[in-house]
C-alpha positions as CSV (number, residue, x, y, z in Angstrom):
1,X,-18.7,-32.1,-137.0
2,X,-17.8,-29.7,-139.8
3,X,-19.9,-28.2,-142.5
4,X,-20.7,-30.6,-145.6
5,X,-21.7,-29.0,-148.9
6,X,-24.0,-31.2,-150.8
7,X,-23.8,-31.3,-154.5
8,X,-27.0,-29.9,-156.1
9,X,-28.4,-33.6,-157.1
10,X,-28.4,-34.4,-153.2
11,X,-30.4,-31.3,-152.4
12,X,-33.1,-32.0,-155.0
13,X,-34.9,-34.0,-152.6
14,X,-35.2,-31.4,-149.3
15,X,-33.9,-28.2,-150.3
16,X,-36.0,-25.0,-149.5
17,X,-38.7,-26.8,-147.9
18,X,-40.1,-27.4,-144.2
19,X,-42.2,-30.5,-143.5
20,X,-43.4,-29.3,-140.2
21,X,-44.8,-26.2,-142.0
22,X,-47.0,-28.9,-143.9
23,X,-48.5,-31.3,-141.1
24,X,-45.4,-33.3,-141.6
25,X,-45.4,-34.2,-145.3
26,X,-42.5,-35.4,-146.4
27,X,-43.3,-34.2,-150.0
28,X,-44.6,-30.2,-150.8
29,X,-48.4,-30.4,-150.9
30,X,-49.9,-29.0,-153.9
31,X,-50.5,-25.4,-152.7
32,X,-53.8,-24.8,-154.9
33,X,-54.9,-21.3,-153.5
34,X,-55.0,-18.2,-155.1
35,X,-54.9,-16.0,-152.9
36,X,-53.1,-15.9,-148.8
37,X,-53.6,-14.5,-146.0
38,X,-51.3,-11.5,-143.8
39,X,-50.8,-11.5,-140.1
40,X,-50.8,-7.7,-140.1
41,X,-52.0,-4.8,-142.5
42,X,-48.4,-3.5,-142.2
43,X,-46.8,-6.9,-143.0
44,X,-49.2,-7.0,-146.4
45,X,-47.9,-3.5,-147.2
46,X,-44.5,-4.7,-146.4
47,X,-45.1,-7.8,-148.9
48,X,-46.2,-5.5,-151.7
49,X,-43.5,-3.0,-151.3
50,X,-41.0,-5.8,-152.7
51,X,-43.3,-7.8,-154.5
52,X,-43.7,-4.5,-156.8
53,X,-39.8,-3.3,-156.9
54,X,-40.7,-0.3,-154.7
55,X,-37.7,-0.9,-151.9
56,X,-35.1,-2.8,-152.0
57,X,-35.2,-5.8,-149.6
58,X,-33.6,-5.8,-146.3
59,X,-30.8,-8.6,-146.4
60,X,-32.6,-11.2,-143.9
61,X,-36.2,-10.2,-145.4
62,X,-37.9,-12.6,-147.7
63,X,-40.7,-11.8,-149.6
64,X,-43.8,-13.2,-147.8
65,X,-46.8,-15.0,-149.8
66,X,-49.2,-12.6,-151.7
67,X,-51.3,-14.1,-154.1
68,X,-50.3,-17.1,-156.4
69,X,-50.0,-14.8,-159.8
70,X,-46.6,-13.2,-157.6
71,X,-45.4,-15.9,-155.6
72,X,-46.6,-19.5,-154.1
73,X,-45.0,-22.1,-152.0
74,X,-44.5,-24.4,-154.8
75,X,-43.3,-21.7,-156.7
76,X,-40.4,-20.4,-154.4
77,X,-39.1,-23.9,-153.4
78,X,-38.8,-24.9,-157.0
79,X,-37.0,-21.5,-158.0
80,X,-34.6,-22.0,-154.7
81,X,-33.8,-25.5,-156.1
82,X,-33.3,-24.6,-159.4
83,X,-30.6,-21.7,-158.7
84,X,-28.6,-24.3,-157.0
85,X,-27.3,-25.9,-160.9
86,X,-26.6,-22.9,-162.2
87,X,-25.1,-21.1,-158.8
88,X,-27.3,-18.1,-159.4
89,X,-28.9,-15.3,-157.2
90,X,-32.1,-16.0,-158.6
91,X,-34.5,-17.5,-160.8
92,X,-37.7,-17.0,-162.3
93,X,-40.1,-19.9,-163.8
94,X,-42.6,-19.3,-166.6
95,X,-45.4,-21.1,-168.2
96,X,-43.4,-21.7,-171.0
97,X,-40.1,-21.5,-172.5
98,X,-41.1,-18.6,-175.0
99,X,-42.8,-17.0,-172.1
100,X,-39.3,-17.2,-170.3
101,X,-37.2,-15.6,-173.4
102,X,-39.9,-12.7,-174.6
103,X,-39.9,-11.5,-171.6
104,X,-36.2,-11.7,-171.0
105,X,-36.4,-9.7,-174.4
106,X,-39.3,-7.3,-173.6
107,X,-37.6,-5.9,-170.6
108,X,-34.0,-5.2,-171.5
109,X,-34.7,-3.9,-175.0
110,X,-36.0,-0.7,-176.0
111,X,-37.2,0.9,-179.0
112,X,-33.8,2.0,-180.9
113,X,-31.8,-0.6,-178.9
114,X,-29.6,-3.0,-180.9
115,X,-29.9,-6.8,-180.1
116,X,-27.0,-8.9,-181.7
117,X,-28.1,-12.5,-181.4
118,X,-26.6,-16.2,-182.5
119,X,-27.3,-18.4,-185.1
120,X,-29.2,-20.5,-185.2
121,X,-31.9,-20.1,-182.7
122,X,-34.9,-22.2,-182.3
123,X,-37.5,-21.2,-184.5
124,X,-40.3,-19.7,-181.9
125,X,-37.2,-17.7,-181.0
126,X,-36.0,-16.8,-184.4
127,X,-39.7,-15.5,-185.1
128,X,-39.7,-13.2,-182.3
129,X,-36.9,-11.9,-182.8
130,X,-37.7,-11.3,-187.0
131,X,-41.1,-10.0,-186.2
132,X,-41.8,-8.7,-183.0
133,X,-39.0,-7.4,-182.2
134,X,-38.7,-5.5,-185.5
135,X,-42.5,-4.7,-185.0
136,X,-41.5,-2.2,-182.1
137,X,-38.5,-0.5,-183.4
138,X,-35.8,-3.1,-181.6
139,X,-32.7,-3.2,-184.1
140,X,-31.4,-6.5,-184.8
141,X,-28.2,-8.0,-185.9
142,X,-27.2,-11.7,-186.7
143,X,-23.5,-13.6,-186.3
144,X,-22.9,-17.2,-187.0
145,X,-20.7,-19.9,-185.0
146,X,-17.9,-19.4,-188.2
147,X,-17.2,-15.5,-187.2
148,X,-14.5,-14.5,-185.1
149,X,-15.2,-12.0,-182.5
150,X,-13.1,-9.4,-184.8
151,X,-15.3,-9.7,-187.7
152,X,-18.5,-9.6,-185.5
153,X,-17.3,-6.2,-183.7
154,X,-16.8,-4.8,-187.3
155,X,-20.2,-6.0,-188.1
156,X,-21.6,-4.3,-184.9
157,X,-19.9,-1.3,-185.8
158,X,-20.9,-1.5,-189.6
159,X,-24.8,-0.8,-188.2
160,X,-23.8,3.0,-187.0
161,X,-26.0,1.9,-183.7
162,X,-22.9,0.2,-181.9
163,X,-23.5,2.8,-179.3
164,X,-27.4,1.0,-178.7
165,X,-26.2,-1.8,-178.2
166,X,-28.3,-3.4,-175.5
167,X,-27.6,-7.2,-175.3
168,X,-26.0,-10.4,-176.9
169,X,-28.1,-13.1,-177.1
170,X,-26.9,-17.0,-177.8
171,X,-28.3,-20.4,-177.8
172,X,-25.4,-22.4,-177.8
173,X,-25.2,-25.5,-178.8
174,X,-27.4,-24.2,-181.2
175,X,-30.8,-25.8,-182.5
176,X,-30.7,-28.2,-184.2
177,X,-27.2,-28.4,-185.5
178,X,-25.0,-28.3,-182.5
179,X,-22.6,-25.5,-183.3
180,X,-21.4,-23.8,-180.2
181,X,-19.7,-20.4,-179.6
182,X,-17.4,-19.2,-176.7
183,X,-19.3,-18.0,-174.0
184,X,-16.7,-16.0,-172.1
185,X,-15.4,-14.1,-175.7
186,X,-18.7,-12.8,-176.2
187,X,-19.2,-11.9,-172.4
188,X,-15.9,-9.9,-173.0
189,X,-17.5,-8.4,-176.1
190,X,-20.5,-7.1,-174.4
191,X,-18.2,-5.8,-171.8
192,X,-16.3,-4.0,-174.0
193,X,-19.7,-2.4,-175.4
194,X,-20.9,-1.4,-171.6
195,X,-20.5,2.0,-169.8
196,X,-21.2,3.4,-166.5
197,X,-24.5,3.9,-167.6
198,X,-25.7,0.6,-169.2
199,X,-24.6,-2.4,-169.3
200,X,-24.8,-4.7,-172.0
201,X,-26.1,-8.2,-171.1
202,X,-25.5,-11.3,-172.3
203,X,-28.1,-13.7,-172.0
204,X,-27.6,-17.7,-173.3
205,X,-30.4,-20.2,-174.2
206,X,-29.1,-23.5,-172.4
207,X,-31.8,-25.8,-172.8
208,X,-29.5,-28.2,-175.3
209,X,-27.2,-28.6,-172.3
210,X,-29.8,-28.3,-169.5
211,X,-28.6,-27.0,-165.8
212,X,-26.0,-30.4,-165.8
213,X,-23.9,-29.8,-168.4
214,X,-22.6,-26.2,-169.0
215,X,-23.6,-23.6,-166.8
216,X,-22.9,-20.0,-169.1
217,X,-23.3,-17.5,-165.9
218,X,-19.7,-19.1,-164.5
219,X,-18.5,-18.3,-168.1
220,X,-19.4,-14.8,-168.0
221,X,-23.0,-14.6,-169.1
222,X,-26.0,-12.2,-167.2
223,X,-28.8,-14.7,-167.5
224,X,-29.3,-17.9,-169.2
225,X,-32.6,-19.3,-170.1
226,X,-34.3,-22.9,-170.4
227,X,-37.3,-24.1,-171.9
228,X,-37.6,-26.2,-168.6
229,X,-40.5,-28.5,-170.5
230,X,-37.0,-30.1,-171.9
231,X,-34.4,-31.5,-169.8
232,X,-35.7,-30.2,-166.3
233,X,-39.2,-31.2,-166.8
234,X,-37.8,-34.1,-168.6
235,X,-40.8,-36.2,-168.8
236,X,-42.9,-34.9,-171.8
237,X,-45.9,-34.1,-169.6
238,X,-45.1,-30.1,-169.0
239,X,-44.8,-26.9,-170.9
240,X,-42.8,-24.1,-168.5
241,X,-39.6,-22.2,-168.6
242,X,-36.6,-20.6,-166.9
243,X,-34.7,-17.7,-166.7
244,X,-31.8,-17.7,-163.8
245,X,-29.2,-14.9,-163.0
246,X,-27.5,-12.3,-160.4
247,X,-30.1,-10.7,-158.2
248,X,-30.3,-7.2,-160.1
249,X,-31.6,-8.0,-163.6
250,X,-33.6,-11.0,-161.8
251,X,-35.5,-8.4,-159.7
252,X,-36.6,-6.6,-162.9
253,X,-37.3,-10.2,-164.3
254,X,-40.1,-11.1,-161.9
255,X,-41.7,-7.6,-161.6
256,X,-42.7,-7.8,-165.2
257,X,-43.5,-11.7,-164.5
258,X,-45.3,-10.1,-162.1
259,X,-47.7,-8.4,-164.7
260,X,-47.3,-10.5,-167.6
261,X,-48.8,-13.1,-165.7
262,X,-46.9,-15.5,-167.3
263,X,-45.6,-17.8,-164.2
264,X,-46.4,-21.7,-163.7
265,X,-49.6,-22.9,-161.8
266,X,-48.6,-24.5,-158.6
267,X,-49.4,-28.1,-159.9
268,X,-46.7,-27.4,-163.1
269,X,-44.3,-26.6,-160.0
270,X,-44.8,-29.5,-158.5
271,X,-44.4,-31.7,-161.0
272,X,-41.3,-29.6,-161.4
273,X,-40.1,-30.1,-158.1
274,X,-40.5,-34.2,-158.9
275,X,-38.4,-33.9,-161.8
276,X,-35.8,-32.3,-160.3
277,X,-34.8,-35.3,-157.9
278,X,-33.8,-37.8,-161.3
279,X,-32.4,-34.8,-163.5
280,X,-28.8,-35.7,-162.6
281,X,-29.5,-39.9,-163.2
282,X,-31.9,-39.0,-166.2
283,X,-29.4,-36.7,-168.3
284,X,-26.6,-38.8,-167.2
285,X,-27.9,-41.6,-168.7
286,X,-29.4,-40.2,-171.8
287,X,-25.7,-38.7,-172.7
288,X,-24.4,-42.2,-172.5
289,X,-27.1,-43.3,-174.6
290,X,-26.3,-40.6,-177.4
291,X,-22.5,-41.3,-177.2
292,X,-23.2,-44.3,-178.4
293,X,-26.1,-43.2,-180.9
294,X,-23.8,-41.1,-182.2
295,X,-20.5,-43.3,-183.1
296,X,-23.2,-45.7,-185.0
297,X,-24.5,-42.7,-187.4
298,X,-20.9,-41.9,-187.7
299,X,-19.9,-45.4,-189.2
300,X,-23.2,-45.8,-191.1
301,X,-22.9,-45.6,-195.2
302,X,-26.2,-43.6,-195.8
303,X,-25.6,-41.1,-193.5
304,X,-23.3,-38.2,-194.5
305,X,-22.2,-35.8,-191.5
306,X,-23.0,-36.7,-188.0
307,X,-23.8,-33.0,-185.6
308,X,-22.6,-34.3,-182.1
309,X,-20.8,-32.7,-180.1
310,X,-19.0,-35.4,-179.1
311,X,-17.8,-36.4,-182.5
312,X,-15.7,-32.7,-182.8
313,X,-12.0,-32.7,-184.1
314,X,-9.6,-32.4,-181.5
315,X,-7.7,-29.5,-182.1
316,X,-10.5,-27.4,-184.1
317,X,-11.6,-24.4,-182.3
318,X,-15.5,-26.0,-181.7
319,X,-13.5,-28.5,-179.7
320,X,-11.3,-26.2,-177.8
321,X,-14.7,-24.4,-176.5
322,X,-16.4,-27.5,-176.2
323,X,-13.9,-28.8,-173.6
324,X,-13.6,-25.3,-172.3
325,X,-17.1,-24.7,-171.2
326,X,-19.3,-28.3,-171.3
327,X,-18.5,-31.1,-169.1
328,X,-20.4,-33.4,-171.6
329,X,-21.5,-34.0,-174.5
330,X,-25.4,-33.7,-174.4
331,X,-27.8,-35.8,-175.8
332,X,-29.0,-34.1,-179.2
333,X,-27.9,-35.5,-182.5
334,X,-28.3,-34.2,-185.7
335,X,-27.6,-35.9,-188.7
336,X,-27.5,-35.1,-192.4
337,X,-28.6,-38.2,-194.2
338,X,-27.4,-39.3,-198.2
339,X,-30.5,-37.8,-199.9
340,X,-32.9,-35.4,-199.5
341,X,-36.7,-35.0,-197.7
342,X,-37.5,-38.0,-199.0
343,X,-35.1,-40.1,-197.8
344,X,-35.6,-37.9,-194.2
345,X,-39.0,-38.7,-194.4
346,X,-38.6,-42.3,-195.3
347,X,-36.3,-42.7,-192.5
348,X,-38.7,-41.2,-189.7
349,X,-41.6,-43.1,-190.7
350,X,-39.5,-46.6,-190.5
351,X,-39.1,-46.0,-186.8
352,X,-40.4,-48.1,-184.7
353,X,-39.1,-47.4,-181.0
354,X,-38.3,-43.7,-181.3
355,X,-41.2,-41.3,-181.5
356,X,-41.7,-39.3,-184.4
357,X,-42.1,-35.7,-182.3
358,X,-41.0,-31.9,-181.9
359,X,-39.2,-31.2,-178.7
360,X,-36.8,-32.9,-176.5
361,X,-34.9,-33.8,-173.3
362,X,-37.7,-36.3,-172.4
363,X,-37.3,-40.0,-171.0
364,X,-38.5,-41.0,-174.2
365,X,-36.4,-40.6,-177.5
366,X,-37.5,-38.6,-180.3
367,X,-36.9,-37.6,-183.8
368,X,-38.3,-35.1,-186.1
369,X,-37.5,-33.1,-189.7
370,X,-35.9,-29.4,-188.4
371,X,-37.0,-27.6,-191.9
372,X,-40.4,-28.9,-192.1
373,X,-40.9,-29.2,-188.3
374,X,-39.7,-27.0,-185.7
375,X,-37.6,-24.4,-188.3
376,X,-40.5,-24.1,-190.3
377,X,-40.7,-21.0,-189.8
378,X,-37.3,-19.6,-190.5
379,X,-37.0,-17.7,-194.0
380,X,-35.7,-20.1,-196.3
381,X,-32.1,-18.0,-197.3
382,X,-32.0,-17.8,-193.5
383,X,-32.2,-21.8,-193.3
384,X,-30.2,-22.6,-196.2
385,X,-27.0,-20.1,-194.6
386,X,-27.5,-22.4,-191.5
387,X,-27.5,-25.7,-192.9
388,X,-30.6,-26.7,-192.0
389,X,-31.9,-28.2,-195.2
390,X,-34.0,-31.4,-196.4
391,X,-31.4,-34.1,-195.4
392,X,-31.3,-32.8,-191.8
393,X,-32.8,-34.9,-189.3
394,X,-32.8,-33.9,-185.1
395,X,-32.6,-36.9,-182.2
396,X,-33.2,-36.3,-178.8
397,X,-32.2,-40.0,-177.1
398,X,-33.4,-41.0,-174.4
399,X,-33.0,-43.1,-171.4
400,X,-33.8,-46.5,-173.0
401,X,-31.2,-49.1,-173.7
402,X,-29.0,-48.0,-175.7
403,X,-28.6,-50.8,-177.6
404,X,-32.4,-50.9,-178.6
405,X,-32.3,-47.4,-179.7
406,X,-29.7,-48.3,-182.4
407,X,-31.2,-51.4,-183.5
408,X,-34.5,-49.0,-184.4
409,X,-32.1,-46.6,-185.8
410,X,-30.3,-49.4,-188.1
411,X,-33.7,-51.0,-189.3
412,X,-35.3,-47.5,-190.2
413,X,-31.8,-46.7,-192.5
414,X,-31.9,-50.2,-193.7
415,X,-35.9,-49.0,-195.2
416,X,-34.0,-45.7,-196.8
């Protein structure tokens, strides 16, 4: 018989784990221990040697089980799992999207080091980059989905620190409007930038998209990240995050995971590892849902602009990259409604279905106020250059019908 290769959704189920290592269980236990035990003193030191970075690993070693702050059953078989979306040599899973993306920031940027980054950026990432970053002598520069890579390498140059430049960081499509750069042209940027001494990495925030439907390390990117309590987790009932990418600058990843201390508990990774086996059916679904969502905003009279990306021009150059690097999509619609925070607010308290809530990617759909909400925190100059102003209004649809989500959606406009 010859070889089969399974499609990631079909591995969900078995991948990475051994029932006979677990009395048979056809599910992975809960592994609730802190702490295991070595065969040998020389196979502990052997453990810790790559557990710490100290050698590099033989190719048919894997690193044994230390203590559950480095590594844990539930840990590794949802990290093998989880590389299989994004075709990646490895991943690394925090307690928390921001835990995932400060670190991601903390170890490849150095005092002096110039970070060019997208916009816009969810807020908690916007902050950290605005004040921590600045807090520690880390440069920053910002660019906008309207610039062409031309203007953006003047700008670069413009800061006399072209020469520091240490990575490009992008969430795209952005939150909460949707706008969406070319992964590849700024992977060629950055490439451009590098020498034999340093490299410049890109790294891309892909939680909009989730591991289904754009995957930015096939389009030339060095790590992409996910708040995994979104899509992946996709049931509103964790907080963890994700960062995946070639085995090199994953290495350096876990070791300061390592003393950060800021991986999942093997119960989050568990629950993980359940949601995992419906992420394919589940996001599926919910981008049928917001097609759908999305051509009733687009007809309705008190709603100005629709921020899908399924609603793009063809021929515009969003489009072209659209097609070029997502195979759908998504499920996140933004909408500017005829009016102001009032009329915003009026809307969200009409609903009746929906949820009125921050975050997204859930089973459950959600809507919430960008400006007042989840951008709070962005200067207001900042938020007014990226549209995100009182008439904005972000959905996250979900997997109900779809024809009850737009009923609640009509009846709450009707209240406006």
């Amino acid at each position: 018989m010859k070889d089969h290769k399974f499609n990631p959704e079909s591995l969900m189920m078995t991948y990475g784990y051994k029932p006979e290592l677990s009395e048979g269980s056809i599910k992975c236990p809960i592994f609730q221990t802190s702490t295991f035990v070595f065969k040998t003193a020389e196979e502990g030191k052997a453990f810790f040697e790559l557990a710490y970075g100290l050698r590099e690993k033989d190719p048919t070693e894997e690193l044994g089980l230390i203590y559950s702050r480095i590594n844990n059953p539930n840990l590794e078989i949802l990290e093998n799992r989880l590389s299989l979306w994004d075709q990646a040599d490895g991943c690394a899973v925090f307690e928390s999207g921001m835990s995932a993306i400060s670190t991601v920031l903390m170890e490849f940027l150095n005092p002096g080091d110039l970070l060019v980054y997208g916009n816009p950026v969810y807020g908690g990432t916007d902050h950290f980059i605005q004040h921590f970053l600045d807090k520690i002598g880390v440069h920053t520069l910002a660019v906008f989905p309207d610039q062409d890579m031309d203007e953006i390498r003047s700008m670069i140059e413009a800061t006399g620190k072209a020469d520091k430049l240490a990575m490009i960081y992008l969430e795209t499509p952005a939150n909460p409007t949707n706008d969406i750069v070319d992964i590849q042209d700024f992977s060629e940027l950055a490439a451009s930038y590098s020498t034999d001494d340093k490299k410049v990495l890109l790294a891309v925030d892909n939680t909009y998209m989730g591991p289904l439907w754009q995957h930015p390390l096939q389009c030339g990117a060095d790590l992409v990240v996910y708040s995994a309590t979104k899509y992946i987790g996709g049931h509103s009932d964790l907080i963890a995050g994700a960062v995946l990418g070639g085995a090199e600058v994953m290495q350096r990843v876990r070791v300061l995971r390592t003393f950060l201390g800021n991986m999942v508990s093997p119960h989050t990774a568990w629950l993980l590892l359940r949601s995992l086996e419906t992420l394919k059916i589940r996001m599926d679904q919910q981008t049928k849902n917001a097609q759908e969502v999305a051509s009733f905003l687009n007809s309705h009279d008190k709603i100005e602009k629709v921020h899908y990306l399924g609603l793009l021009a063809k021929g515009t150059r969003q489009y072209n990259i659209f097609k070029k690097q997502c195979s759908a999509p998504g499920a996140m619609v933004s909408f500017d409604i005829k009016g102001g925070e009032k009329e915003a607010f009026k809307f969200l308290n009409s609903l009746r279905l929906m949820k009125l809530a921050v975050s997204l990617g859930g089973t459950e759909s959600l809507a919430e106020h960008p400006k007042t909400m989840t951008h709070a925190g962005v200067e207001e100059e900042h938020r007014k250059k990226l549209k995100i102003s009182d008439k904005l209004v972000r959905l996250s649809i979900g997997v109900e019908n779809h024809e009850d989500i737009i009923w609640d959606l009509k009846q709450a406009l009707d209240n406006v």
